[in-house]
C-alpha positions in Angstrom: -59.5 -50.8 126.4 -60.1 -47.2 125.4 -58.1 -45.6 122.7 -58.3 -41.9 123.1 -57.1 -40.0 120.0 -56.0 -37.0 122.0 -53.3 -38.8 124.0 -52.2 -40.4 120.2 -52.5 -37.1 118.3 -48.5 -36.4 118.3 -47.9 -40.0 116.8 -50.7 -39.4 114.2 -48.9 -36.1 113.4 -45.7 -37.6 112.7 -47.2 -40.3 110.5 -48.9 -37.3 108.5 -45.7 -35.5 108.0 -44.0 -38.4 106.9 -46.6 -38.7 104.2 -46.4 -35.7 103.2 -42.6 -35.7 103.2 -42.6 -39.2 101.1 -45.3 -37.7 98.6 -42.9 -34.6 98.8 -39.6 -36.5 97.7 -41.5 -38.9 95.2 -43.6 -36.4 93.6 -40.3 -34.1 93.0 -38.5 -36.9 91.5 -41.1 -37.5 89.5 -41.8 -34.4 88.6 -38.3 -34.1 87.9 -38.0 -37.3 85.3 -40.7 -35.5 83.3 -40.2 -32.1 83.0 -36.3 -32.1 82.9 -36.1 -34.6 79.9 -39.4 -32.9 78.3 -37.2 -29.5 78.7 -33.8 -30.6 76.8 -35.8 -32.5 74.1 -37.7 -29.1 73.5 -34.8 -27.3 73.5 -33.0 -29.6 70.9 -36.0 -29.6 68.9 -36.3 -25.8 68.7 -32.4 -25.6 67.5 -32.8 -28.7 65.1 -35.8 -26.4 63.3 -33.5 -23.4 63.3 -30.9 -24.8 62.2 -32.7 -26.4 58.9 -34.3 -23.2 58.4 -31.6 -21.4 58.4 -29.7 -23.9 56.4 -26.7 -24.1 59.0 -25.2 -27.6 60.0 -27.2 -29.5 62.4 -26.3 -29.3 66.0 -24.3 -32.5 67.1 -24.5 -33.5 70.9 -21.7 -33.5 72.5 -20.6 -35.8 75.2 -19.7 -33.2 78.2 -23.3 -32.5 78.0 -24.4 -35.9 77.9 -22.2 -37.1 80.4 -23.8 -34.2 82.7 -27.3 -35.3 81.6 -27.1 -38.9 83.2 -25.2 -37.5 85.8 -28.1 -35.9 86.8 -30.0 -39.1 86.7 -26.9 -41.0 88.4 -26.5 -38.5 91.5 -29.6 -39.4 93.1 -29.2 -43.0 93.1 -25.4 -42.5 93.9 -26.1 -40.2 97.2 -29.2 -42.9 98.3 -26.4 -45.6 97.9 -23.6 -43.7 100.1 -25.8 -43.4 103.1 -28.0 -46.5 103.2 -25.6 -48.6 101.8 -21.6 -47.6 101.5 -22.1 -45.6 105.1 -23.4 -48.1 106.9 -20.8 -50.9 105.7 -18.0 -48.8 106.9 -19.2 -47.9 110.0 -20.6 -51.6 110.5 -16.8 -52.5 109.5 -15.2 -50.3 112.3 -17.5 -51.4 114.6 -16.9 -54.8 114.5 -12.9 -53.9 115.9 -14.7 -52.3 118.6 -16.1 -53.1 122.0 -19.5 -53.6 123.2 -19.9 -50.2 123.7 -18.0 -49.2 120.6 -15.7 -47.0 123.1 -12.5 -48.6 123.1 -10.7 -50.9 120.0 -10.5 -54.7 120.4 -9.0 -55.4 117.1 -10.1 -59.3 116.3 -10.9 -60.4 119.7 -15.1 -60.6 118.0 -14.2 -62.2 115.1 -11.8 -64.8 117.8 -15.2 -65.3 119.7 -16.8 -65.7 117.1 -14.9 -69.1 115.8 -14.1 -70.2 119.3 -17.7 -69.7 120.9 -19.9 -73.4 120.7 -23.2 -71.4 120.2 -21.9 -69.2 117.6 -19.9 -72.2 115.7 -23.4 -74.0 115.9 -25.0 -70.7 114.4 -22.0 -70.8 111.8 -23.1 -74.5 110.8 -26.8 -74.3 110.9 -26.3 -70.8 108.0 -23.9 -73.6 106.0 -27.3 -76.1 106.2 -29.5 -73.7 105.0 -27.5 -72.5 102.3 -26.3 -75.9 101.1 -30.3 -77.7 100.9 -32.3 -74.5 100.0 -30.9 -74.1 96.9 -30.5 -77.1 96.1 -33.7 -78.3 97.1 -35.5 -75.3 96.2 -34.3 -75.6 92.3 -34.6 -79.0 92.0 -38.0 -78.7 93.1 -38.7 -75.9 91.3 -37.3 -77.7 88.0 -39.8 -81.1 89.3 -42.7 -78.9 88.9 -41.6 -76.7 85.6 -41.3 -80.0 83.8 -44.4 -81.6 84.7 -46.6 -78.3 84.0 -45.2 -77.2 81.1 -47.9 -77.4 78.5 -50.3 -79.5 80.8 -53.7 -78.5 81.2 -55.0 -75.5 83.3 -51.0 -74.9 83.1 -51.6 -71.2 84.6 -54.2 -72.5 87.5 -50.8 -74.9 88.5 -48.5 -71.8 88.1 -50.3 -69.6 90.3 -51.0 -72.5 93.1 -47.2 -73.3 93.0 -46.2 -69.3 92.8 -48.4 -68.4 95.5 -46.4 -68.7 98.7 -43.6 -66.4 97.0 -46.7 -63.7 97.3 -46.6 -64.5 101.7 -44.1 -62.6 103.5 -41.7 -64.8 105.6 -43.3 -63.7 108.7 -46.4 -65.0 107.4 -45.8 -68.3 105.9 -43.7 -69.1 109.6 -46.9 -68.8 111.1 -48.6 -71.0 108.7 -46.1 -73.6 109.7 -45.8 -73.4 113.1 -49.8 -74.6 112.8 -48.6 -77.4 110.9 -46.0 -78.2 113.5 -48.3 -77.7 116.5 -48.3 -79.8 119.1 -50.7 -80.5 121.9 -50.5 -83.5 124.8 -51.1 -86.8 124.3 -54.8 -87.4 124.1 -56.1 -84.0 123.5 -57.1 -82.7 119.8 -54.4 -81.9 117.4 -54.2 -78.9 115.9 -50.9 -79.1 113.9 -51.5 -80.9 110.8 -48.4 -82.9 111.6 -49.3 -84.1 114.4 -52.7 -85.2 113.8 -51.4 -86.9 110.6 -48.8 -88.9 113.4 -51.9 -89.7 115.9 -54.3 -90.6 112.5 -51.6 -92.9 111.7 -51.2 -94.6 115.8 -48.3 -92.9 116.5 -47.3 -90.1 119.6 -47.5 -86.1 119.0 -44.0 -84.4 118.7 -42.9 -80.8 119.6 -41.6 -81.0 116.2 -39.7 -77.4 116.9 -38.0 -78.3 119.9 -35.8 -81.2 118.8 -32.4 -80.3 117.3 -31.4 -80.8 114.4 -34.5 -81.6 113.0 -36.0 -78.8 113.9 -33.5 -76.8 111.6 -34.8 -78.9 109.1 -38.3 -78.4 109.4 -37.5 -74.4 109.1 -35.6 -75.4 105.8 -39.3 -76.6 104.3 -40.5 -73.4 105.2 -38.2 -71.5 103.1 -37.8 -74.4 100.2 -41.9 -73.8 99.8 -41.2 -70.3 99.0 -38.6 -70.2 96.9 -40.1 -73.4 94.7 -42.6 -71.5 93.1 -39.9 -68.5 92.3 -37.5 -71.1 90.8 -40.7 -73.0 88.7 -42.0 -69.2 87.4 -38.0 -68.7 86.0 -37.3 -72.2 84.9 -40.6 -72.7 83.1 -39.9 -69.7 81.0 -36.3 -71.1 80.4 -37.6 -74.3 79.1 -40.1 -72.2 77.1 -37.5 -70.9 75.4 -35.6 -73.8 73.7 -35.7 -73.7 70.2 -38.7 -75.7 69.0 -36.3 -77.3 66.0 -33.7 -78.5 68.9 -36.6 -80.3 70.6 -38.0 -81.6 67.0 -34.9 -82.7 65.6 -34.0 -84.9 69.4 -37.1 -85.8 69.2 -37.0 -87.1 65.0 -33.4 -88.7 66.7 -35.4 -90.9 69.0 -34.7 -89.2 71.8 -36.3 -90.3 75.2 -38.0 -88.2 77.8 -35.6 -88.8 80.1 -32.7 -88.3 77.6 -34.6 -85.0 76.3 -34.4 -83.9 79.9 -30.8 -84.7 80.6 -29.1 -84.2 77.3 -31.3 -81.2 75.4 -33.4 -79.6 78.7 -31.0 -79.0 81.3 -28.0 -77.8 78.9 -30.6 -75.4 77.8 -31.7 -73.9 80.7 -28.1 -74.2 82.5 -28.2 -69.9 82.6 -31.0 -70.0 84.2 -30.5 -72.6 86.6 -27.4 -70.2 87.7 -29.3 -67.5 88.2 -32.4 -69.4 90.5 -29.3 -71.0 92.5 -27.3 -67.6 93.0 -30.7 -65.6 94.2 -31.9 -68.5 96.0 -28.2 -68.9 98.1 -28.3 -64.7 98.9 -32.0 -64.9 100.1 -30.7 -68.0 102.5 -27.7 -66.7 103.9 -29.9 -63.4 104.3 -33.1 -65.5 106.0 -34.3 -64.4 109.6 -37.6 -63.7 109.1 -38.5 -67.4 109.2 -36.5 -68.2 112.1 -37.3 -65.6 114.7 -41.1 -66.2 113.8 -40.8 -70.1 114.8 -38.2 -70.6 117.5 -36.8 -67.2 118.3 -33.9 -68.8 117.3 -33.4 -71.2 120.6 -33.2 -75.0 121.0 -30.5 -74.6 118.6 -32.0 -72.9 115.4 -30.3 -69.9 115.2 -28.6 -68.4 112.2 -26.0 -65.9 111.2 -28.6 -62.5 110.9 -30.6 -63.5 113.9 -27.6 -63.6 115.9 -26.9 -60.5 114.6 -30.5 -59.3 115.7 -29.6 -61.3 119.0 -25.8 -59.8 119.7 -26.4 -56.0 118.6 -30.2 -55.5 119.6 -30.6 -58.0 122.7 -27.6 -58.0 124.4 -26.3 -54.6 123.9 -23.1 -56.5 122.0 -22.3 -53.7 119.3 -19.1 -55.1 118.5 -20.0 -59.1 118.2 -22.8 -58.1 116.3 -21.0 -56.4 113.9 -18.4 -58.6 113.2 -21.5 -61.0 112.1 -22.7 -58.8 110.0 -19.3 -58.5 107.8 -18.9 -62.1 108.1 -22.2 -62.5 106.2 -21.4 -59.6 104.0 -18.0 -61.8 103.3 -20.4 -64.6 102.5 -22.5 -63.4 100.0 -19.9 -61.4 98.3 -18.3 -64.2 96.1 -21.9 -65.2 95.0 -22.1 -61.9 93.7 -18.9 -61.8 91.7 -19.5 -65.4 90.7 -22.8 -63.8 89.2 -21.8 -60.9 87.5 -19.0 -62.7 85.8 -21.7 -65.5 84.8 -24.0 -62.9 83.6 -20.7 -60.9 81.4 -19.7 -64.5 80.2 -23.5 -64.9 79.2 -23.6 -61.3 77.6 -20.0 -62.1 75.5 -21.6 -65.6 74.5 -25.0 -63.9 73.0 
């Protein structure tokens, strides 16, 4: 195939003037950052040194002016905020009272089909899998692996083995895995590592992906081999952490490795262990990357954002696929709350 650079010229064109419009916007706000704060500190510092020259009281700051300083800063993020973020969850909000078409108002009739339709109740209960073993595999996991390579040799070879898939977009590491869950017929060479471990051992090849629910399952590794190395990186530094003395003085006590672990590790780390839990839960809830890479989401797999993907995008369903998205905004609300409190708590506490 020939690819002719005049008939793409208009597509190249627009990918130059969004580069230049990106290096436009960046530049400016860092241009901005610099020479704004460079300009008031030069400014203060010129009336500081006429003020002790002159022998007058020094000038004191007052807080109109430094509440119009960070609102300068502030505005930028604010305004990025209100449309990619505040705008978009209102108007997702209305839509999901809306139609298909978003033409005429339907009041709760998509959130009724949502709770009343079998595909979407199985959608509803394979999200409430993922989010109930991710984390908790993920962390414990995560913990498994802190423990044993703290302080063991060629710690930081182990660290950055273990931390590695976190650096493999979702996209990516689903088609890693869908290698390891290929399947070919009976009697032909095996390419999935699955399967050939199966046929080395006597037994049949499986289309691994096609069976419910273990096939929902088999997506969960997926997503508990990313997230591992996340929750080993943050718990090792939390066990890092613990006072040496609290670890000598259990230890002078007698203390077992598994009691160390149980009675002077994990009340230690317990912040920590929040925090992997909490971010591990939002990126599950969230996950869709993994999903529509593997199955598409059929023979049962889907979850809450690829029907979302499915209902808005596929099937022209505005209005259904709206009403998923505020239910999964109503999900991972409360984990947020629940984490800002934990994090105030942790803040009064220190």
């Amino acid at each position: 195939m020939n690819f002719d650079f005049a008939d793409q010229a208009p597509k190249f064109m627009m990918l130059l003037w969004g580069l230049v419009g990106f290096a436009v916007v960046v530049g400016g706000l860092l241009v901005l950052l610099d020479v704004v704060p460079a300009h008031f500190a030069r400014r203060r510092e010129a009336l500081l040194v006429a003020a002790s020259a002159s022998g007058a009281p020094l000038p004191r700051r007052t807080k109109p002016r430094e509440g119009l300083f960070a609102l300068f800063f502030l505005l930028p993020t604010v305004l990025l905020l209100l449309i990619g973020l505040v705008v978009p969850a209102i108007r997702t909000t209305l839509l999901s009272f809306m139609d298909g078409n978003s033409e005429n108002w339907v009041g709760l009739d998509n959130y009724r089909w949502m709770f009343a339709e079998d595909s979407i109740l199985r959608v509803l209960l394979n999200t409430l899998i993922w989010v109930t073993l991710v984390p908790l595999l993920a962390t414990s996991i995560g913990l498994l692996y802190a423990v044993l390579v703290d302080k063991a040799r060629l710690e930081v070879v182990a660290k950055s083995l273990i931390f590695m898939p976190m650096a493999i977009s979702f996209v990516g590491a689903a088609i890693i895995w869908r290698f390891v869950y290929a399947y070919r017929a009976e009697g032909e060479d095996q390419i999935g590592l699955l399967n050939q471990i199966v046929v080395s051992l006597g037994g049949e090849p499986r289309q691994w992906l096609l069976d419910s629910p273990l096939n929902t399952l088999l997506l969960i590794v997926i997503m508990v081999w990313i997230q591992a190395g996340f929750a080993m990186v943050v718990l090792s530094a939390a066990i890092k952490a613990i006072p040496a003395d609290i670890v000598e003085a259990a230890r002078l006590d007698g203390v077992g490795p598994w009691q160390m672990f149980w009675q002077i590790t994990l009340p230690s780390i317990r912040s920590a262990l929040i925090v992997v839990v909490v971010t591990i839960s939002i990126a599950t809830l969230k996950v869709f990357d993994i999903v529509r890479t593997a199955t598409n989401g059929n023979y049962d797999t889907s979850v809450i954002a690829n029907e979302m993907y499915n209902q808005a995008f596929r099937y022209g369903q505005n209005g259904q696929g709206s009403a998923l998205a505020v239910f999964l905004f109503v999900l991972v609300v409360p984990i947020v709350i629940f984490q800002i409190r934990n994090l105030r708590r942790q803040r009064r506490e220190g």
